[in-house]
Structures are given as C-alpha cells and as structure tokens.
PDB file of N, H, CA, C and O in Angstrom:
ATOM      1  N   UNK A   1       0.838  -1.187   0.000  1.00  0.00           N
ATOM      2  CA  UNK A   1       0.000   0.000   0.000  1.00  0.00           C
ATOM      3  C   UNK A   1       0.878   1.245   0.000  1.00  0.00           C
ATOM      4  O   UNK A   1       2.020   1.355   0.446  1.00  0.00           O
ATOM      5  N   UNK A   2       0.250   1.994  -0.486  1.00  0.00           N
ATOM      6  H   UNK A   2      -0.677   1.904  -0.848  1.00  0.00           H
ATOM      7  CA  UNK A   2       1.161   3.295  -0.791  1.00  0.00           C
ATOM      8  C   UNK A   2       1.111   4.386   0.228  1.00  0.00           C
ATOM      9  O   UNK A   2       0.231   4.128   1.049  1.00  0.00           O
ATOM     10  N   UNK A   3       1.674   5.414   0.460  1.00  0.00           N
ATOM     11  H   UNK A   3       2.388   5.624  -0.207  1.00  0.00           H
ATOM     12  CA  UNK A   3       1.469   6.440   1.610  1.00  0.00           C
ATOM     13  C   UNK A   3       0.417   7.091   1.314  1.00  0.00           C
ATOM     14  O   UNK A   3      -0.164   7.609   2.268  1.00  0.00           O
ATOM     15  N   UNK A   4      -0.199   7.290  -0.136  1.00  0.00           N
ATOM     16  H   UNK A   4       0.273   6.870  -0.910  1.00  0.00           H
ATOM     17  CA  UNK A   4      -1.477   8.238  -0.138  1.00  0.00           C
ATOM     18  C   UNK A   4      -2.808   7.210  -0.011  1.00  0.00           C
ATOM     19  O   UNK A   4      -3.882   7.554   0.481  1.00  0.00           O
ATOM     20  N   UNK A   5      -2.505   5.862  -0.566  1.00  0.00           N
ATOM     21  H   UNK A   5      -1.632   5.583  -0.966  1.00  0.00           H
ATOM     22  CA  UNK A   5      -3.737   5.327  -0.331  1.00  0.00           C
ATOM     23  C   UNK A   5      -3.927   5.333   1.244  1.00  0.00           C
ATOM     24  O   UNK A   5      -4.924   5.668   1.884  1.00  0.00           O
ATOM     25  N   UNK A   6      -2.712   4.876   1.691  1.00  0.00           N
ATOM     26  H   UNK A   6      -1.902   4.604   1.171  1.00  0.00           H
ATOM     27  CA  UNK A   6      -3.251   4.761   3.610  1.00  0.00           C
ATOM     28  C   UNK A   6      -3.580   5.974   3.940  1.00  0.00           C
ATOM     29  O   UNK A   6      -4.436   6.002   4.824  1.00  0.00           O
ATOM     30  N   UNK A   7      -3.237   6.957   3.579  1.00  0.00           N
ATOM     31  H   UNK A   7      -2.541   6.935   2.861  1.00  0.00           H
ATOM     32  CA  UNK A   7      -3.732   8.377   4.145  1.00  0.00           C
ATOM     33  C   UNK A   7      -5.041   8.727   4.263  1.00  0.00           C
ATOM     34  O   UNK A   7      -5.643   9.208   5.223  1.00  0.00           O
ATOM     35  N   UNK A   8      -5.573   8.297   2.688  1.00  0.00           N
ATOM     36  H   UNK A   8      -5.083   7.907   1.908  1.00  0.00           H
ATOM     37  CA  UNK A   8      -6.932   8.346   2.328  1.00  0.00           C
ATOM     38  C   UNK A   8      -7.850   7.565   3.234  1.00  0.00           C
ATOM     39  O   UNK A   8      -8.900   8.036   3.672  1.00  0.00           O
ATOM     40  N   UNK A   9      -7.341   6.164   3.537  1.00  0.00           N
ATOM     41  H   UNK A   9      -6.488   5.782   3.182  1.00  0.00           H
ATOM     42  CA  UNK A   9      -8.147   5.372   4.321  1.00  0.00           C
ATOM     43  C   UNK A   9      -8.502   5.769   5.475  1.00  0.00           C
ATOM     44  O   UNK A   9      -9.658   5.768   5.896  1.00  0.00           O
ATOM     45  N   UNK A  10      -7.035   6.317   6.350  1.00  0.00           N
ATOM     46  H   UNK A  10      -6.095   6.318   6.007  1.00  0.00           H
ATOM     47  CA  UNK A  10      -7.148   6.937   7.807  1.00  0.00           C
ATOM     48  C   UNK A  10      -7.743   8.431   7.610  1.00  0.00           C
ATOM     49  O   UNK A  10      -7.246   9.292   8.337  1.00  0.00           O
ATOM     50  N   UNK A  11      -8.601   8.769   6.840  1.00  0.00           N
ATOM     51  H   UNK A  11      -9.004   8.070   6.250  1.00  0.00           H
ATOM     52  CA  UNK A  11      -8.875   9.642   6.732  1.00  0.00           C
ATOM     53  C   UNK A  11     -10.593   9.870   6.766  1.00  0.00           C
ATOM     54  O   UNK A  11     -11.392  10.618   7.329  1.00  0.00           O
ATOM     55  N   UNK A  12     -10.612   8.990   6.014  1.00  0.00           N
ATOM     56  H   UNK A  12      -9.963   8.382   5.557  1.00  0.00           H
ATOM     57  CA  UNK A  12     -12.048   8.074   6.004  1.00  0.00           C
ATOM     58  C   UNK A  12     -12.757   7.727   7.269  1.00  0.00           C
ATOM     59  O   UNK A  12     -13.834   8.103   7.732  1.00  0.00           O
ATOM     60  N   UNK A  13     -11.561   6.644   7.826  1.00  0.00           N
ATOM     61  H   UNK A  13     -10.686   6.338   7.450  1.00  0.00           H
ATOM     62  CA  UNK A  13     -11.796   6.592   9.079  1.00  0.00           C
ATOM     63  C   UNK A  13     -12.330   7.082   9.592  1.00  0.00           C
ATOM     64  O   UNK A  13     -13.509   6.985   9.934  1.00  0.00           O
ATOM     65  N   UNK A  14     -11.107   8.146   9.883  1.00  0.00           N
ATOM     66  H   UNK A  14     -10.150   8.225   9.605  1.00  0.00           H
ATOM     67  CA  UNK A  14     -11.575   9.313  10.765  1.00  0.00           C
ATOM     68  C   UNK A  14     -12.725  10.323  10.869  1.00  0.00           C
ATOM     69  O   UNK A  14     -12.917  10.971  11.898  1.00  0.00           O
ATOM     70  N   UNK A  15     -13.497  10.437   9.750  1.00  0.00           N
ATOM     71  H   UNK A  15     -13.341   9.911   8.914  1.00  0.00           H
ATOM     72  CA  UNK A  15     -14.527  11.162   9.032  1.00  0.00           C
ATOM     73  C   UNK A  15     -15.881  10.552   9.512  1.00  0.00           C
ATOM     74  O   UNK A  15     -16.947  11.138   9.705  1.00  0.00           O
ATOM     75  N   UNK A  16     -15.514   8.955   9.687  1.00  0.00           N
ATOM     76  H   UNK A  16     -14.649   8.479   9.530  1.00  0.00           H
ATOM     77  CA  UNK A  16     -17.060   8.422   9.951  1.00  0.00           C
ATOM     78  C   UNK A  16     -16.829   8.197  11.556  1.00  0.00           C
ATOM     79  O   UNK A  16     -17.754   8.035  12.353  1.00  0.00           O
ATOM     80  N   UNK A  17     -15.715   8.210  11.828  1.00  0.00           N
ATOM     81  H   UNK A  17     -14.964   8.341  11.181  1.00  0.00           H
ATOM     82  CA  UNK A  17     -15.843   8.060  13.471  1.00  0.00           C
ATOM     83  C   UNK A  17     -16.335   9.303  14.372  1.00  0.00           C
ATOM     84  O   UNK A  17     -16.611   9.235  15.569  1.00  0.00           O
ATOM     85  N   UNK A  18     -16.416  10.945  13.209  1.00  0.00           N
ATOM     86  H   UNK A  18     -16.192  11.000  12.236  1.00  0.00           H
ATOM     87  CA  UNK A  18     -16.625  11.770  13.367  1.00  0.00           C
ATOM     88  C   UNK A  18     -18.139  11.963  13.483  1.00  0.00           C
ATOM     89  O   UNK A  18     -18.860  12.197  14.452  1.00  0.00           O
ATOM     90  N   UNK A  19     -18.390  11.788  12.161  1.00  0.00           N
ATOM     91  H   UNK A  19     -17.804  11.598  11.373  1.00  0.00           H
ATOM     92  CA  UNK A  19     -19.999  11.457  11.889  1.00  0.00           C
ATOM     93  C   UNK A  19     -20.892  10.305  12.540  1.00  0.00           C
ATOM     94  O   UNK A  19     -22.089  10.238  12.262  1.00  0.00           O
ATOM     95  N   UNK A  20     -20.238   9.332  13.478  1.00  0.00           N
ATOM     96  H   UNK A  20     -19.266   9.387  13.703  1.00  0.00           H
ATOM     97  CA  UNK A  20     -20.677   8.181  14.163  1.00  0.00           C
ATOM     98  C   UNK A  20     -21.155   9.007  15.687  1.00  0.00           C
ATOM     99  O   UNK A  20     -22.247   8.855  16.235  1.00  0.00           O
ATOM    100  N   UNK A  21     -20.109   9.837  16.145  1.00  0.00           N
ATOM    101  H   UNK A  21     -19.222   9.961  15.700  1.00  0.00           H
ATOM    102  CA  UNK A  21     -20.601  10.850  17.568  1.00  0.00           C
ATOM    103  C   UNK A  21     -21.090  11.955  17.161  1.00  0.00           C
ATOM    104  O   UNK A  21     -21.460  12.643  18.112  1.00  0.00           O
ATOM    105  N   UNK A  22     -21.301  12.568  15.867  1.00  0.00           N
ATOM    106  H   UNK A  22     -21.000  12.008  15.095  1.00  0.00           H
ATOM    107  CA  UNK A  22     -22.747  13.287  15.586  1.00  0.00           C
ATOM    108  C   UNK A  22     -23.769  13.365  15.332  1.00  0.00           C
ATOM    109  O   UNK A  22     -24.186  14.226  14.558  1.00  0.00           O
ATOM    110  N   UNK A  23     -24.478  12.524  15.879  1.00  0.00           N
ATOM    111  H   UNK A  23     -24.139  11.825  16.507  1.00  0.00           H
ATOM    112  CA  UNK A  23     -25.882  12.071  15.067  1.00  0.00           C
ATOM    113  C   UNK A  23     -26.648  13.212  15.724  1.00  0.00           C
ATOM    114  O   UNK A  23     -27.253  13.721  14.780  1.00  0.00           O
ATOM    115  N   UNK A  24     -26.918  13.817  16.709  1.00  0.00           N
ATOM    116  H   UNK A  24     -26.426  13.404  17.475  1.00  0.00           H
ATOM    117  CA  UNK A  24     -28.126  14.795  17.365  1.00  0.00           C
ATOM    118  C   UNK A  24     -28.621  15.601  16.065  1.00  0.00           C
ATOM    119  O   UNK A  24     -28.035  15.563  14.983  1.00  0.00           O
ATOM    120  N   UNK A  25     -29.675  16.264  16.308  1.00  0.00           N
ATOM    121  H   UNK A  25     -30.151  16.295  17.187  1.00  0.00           H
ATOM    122  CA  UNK A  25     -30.627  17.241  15.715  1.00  0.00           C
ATOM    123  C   UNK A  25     -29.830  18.334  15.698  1.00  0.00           C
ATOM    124  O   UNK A  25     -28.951  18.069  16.517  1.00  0.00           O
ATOM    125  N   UNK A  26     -29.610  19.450  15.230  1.00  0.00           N
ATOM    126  H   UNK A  26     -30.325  19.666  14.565  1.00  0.00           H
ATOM    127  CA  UNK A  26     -29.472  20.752  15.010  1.00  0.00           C
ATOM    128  C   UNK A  26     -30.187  21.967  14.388  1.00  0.00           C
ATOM    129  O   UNK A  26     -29.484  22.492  13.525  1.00  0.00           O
ATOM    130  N   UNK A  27     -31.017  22.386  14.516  1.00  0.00           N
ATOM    131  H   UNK A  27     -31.589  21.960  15.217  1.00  0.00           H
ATOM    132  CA  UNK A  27     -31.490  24.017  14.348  1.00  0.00           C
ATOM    133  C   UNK A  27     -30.428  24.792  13.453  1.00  0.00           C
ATOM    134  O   UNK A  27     -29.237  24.948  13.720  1.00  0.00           O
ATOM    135  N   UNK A  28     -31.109  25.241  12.346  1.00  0.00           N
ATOM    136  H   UNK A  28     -32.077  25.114  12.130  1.00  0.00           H
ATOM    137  CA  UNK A  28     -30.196  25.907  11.524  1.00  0.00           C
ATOM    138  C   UNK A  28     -31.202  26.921  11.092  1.00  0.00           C
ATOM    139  O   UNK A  28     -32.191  26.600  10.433  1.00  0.00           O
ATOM    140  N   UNK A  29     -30.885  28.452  11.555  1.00  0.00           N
ATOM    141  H   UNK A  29     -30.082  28.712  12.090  1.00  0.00           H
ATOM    142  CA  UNK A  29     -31.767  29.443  11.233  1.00  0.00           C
ATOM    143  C   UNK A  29     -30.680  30.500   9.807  1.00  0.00           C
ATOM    144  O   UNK A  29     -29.458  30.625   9.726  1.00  0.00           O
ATOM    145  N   UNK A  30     -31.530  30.936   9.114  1.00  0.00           N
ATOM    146  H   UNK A  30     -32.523  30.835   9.179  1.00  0.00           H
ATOM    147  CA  UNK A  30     -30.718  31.380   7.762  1.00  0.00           C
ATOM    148  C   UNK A  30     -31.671  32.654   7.572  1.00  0.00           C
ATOM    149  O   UNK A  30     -32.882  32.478   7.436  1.00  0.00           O
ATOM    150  N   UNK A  31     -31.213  33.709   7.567  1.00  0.00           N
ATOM    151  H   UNK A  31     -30.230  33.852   7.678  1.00  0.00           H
ATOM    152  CA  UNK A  31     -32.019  35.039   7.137  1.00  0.00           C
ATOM    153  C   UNK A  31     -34.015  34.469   7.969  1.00  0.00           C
ATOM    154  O   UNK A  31     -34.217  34.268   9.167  1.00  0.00           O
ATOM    155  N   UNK A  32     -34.848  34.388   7.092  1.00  0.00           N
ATOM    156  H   UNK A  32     -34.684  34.552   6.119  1.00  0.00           H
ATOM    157  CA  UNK A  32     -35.333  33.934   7.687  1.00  0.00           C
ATOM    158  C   UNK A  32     -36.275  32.220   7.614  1.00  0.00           C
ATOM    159  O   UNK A  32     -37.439  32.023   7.964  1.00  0.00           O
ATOM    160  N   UNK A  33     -35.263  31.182   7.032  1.00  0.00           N
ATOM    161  H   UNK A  33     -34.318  31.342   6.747  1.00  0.00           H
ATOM    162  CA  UNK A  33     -35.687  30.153   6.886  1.00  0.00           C
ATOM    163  C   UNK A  33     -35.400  29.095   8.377  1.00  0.00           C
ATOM    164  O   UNK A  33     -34.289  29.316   8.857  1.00  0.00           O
ATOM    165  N   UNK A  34     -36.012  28.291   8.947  1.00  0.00           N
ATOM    166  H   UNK A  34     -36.915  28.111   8.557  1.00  0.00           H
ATOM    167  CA  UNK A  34     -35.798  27.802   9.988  1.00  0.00           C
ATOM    168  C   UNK A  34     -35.821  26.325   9.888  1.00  0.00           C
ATOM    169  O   UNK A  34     -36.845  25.882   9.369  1.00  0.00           O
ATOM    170  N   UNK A  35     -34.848  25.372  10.299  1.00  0.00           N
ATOM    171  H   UNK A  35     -34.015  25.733  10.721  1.00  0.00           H
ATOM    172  CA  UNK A  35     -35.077  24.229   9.691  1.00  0.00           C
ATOM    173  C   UNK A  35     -34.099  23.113  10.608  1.00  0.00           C
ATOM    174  O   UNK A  35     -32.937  23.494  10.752  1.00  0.00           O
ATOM    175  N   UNK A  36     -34.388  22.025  11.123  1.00  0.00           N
ATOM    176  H   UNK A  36     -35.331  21.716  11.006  1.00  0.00           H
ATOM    177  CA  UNK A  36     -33.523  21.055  11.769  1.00  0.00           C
ATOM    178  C   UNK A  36     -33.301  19.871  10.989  1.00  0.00           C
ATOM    179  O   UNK A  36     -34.086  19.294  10.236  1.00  0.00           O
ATOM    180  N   UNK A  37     -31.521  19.459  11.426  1.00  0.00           N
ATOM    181  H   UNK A  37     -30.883  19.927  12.038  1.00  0.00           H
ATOM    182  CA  UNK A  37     -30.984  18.676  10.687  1.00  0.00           C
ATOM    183  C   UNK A  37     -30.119  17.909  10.928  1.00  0.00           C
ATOM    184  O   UNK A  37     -29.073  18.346  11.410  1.00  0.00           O
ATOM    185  N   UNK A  38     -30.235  16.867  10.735  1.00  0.00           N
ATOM    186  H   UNK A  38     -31.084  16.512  10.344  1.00  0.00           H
ATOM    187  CA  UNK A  38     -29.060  15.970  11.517  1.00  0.00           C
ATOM    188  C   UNK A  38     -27.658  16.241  11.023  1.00  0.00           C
ATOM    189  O   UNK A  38     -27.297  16.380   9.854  1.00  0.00           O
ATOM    190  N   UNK A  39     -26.887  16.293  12.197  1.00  0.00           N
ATOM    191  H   UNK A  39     -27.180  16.179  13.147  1.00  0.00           H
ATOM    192  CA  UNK A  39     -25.395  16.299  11.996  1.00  0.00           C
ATOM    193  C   UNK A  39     -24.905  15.574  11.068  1.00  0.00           C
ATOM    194  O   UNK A  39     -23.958  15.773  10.307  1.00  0.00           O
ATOM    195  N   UNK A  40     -25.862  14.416  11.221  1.00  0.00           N
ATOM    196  H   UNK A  40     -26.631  14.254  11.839  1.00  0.00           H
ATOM    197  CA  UNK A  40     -24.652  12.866  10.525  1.00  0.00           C
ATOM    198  C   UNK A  40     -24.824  13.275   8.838  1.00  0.00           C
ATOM    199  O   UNK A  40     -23.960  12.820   8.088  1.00  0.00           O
ATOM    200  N   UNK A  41     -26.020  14.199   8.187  1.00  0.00           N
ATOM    201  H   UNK A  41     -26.722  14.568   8.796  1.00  0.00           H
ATOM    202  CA  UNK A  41     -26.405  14.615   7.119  1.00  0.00           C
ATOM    203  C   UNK A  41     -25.369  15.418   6.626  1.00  0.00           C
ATOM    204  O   UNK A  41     -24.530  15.239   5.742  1.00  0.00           O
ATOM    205  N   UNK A  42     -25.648  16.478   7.504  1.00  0.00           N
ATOM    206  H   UNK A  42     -26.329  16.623   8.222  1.00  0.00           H
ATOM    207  CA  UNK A  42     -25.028  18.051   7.575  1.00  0.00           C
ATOM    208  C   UNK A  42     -23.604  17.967   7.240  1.00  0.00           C
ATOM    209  O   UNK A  42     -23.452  18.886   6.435  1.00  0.00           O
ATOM    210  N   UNK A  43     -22.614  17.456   7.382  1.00  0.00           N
ATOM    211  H   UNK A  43     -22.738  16.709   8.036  1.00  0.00           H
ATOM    212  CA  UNK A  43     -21.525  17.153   7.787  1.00  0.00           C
ATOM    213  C   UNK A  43     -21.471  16.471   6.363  1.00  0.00           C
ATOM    214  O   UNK A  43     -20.993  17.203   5.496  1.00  0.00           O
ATOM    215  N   UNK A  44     -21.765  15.536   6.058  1.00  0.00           N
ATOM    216  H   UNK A  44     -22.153  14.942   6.762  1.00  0.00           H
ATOM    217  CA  UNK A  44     -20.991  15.082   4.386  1.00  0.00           C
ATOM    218  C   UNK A  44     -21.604  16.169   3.752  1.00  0.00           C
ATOM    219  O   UNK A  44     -21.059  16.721   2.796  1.00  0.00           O
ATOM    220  N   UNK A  45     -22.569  16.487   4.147  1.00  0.00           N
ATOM    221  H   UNK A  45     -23.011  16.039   4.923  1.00  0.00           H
ATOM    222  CA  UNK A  45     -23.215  17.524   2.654  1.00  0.00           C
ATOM    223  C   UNK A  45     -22.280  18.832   2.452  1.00  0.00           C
ATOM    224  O   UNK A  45     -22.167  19.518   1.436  1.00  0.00           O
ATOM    225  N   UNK A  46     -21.468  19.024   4.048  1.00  0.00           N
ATOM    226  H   UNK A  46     -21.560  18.467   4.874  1.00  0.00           H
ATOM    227  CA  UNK A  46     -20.851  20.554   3.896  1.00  0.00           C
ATOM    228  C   UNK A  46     -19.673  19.418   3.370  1.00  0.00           C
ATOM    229  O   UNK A  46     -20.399  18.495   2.999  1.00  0.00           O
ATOM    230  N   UNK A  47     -18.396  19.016   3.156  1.00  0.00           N
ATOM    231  H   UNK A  47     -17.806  19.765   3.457  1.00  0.00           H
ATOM    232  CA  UNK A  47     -17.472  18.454   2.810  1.00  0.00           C
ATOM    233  C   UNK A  47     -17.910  17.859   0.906  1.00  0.00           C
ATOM    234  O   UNK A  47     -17.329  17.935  -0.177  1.00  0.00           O
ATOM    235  N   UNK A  48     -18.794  17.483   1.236  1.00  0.00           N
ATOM    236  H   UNK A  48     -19.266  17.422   2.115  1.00  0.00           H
ATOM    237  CA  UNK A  48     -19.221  17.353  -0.494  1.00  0.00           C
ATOM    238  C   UNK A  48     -19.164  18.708  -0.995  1.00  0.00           C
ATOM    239  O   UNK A  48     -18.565  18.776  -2.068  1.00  0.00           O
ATOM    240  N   UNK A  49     -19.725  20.120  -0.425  1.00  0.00           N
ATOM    241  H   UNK A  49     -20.212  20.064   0.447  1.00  0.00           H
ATOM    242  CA  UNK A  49     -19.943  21.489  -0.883  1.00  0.00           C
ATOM    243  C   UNK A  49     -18.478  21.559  -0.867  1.00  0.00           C
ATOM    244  O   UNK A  49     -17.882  21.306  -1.913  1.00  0.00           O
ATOM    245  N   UNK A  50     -17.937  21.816   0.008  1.00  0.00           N
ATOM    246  H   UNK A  50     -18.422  22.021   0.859  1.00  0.00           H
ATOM    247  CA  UNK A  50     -16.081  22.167  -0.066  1.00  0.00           C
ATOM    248  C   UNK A  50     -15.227  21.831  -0.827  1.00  0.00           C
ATOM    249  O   UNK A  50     -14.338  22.590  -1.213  1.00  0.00           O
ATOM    250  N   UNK A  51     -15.433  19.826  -1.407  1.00  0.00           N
ATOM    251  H   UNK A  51     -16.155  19.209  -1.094  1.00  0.00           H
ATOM    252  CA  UNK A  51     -14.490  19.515  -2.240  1.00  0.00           C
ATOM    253  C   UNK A  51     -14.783  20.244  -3.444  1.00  0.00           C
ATOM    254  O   UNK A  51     -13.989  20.774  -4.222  1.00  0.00           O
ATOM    255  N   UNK A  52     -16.802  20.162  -3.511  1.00  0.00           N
ATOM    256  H   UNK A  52     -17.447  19.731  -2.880  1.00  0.00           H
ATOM    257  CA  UNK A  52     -16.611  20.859  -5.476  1.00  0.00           C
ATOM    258  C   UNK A  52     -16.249  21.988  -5.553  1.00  0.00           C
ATOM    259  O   UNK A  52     -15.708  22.374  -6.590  1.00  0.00           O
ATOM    260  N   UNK A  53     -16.457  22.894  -4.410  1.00  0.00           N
ATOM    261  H   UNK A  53     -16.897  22.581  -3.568  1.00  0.00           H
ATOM    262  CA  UNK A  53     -15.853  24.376  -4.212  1.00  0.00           C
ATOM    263  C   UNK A  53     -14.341  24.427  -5.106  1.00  0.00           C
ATOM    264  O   UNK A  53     -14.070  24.937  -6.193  1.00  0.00           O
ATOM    265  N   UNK A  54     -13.408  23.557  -3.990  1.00  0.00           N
ATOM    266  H   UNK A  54     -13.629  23.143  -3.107  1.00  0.00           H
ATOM    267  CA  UNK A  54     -12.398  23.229  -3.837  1.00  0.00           C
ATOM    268  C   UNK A  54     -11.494  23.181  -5.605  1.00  0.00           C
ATOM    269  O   UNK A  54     -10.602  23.760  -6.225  1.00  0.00           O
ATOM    270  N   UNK A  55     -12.583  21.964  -5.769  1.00  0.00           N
ATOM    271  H   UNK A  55     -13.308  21.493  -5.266  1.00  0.00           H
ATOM    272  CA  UNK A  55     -12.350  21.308  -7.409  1.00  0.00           C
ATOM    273  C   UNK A  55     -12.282  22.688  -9.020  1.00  0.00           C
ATOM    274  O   UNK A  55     -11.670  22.844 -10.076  1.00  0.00           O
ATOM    275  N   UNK A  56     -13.411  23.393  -8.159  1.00  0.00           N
ATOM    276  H   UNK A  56     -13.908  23.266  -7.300  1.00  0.00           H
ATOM    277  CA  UNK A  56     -14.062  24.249  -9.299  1.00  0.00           C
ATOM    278  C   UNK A  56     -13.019  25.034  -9.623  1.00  0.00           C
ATOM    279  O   UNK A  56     -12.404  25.033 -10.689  1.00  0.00           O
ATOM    280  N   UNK A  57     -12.679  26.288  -7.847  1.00  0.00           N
ATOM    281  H   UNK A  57     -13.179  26.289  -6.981  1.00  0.00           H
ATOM    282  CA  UNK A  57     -11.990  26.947  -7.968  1.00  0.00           C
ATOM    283  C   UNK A  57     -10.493  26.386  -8.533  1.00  0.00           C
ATOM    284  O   UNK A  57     -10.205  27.111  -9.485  1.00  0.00           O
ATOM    285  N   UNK A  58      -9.505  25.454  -8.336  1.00  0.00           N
ATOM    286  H   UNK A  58      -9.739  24.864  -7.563  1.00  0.00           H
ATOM    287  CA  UNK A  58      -8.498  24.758  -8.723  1.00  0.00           C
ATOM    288  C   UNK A  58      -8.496  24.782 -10.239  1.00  0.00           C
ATOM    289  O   UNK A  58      -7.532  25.179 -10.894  1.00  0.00           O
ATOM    290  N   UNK A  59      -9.762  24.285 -10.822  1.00  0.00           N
ATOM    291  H   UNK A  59     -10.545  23.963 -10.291  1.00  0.00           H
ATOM    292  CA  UNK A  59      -9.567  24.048 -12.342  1.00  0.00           C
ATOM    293  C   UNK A  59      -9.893  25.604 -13.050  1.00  0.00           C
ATOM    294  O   UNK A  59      -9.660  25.755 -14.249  1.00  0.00           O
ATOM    295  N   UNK A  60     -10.391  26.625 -12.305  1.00  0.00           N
ATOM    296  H   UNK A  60     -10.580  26.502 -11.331  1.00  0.00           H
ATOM    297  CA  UNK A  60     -10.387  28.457 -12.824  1.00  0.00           C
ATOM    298  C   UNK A  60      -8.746  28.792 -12.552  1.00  0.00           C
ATOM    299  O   UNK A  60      -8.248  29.570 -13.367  1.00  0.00           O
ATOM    300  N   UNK A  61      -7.929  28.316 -11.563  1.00  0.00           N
ATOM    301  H   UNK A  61      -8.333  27.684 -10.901  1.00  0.00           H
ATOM    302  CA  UNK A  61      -6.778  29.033 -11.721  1.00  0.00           C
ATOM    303  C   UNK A  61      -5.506  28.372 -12.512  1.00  0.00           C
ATOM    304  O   UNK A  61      -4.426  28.917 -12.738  1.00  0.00           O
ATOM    305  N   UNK A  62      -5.951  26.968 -12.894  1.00  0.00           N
ATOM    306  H   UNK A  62      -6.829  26.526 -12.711  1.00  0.00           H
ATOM    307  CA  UNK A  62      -5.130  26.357 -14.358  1.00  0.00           C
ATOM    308  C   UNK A  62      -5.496  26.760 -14.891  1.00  0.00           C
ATOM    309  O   UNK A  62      -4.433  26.832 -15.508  1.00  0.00           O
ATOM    310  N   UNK A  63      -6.328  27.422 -15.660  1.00  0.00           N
ATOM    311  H   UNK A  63      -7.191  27.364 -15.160  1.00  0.00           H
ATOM    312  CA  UNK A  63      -6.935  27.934 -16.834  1.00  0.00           C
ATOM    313  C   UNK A  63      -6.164  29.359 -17.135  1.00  0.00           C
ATOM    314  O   UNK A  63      -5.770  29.593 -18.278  1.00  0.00           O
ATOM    315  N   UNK A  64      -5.953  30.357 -16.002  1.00  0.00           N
ATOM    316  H   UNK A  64      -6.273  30.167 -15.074  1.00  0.00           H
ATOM    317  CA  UNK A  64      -5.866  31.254 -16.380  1.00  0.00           C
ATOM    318  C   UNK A  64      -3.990  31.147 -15.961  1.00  0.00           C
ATOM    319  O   UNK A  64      -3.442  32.238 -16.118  1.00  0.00           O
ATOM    320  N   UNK A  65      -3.342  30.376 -15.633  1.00  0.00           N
ATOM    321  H   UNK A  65      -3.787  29.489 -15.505  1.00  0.00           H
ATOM    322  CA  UNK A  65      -1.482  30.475 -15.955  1.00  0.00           C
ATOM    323  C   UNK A  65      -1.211  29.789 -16.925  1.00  0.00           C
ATOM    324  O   UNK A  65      -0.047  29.707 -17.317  1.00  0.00           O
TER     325      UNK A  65
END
C-alpha cells in the first residue's frame, strides 16, 4: 500500500468516526428560513460542498497560468 492510499483510508476513518458521535438534531436558522438537521447529514453535505468548491476553484486558476 502506498502512503497516499493509507492516508486516504485513515482519513475516512476518521470522518465516519466523526460522523458516528454526531448524530443529534441541530437548528439551523438562515435570514429567515428555519429548519432542523441531523449532523450525521449536515456534515458530508458541507465536505461534499467544499471539495466541489475546492475542485471548481483549482480548475479556474489552471486555466488562467
């Protein structure tokens, strides 16, 4: 195994052992929308938002050097 695949794995890991002690409800108020949501949801959905963030912005600044 290679150093990035194990990285990836312990990383993983670590992500669901994260999401395993967040399960509670949370209240999420936004201007004025009001709405509860589980952590264990909340939590991949923001990390899914970040990587394509992540991805998008990365492939706008190859483009332009």
């Amino acid at each position: 195994m290679t150093a990035k695949f194990t990285t990836v794995i312990f990383l993983a890991l670590l992500f669901l052992l994260v999401l395993a002690q967040n399960s509670q409800l949370i209240e999420l108020r936004f201007l004025f929308w009001h709405f509860s949501v589980s952590r264990i949801i909340l939590l991949p959905l923001l990390v899914f938002i970040g990587l394509l963030l992540g991805f998008v912005w990365g492939r706008r600044s190859r483009k332009r050097s």
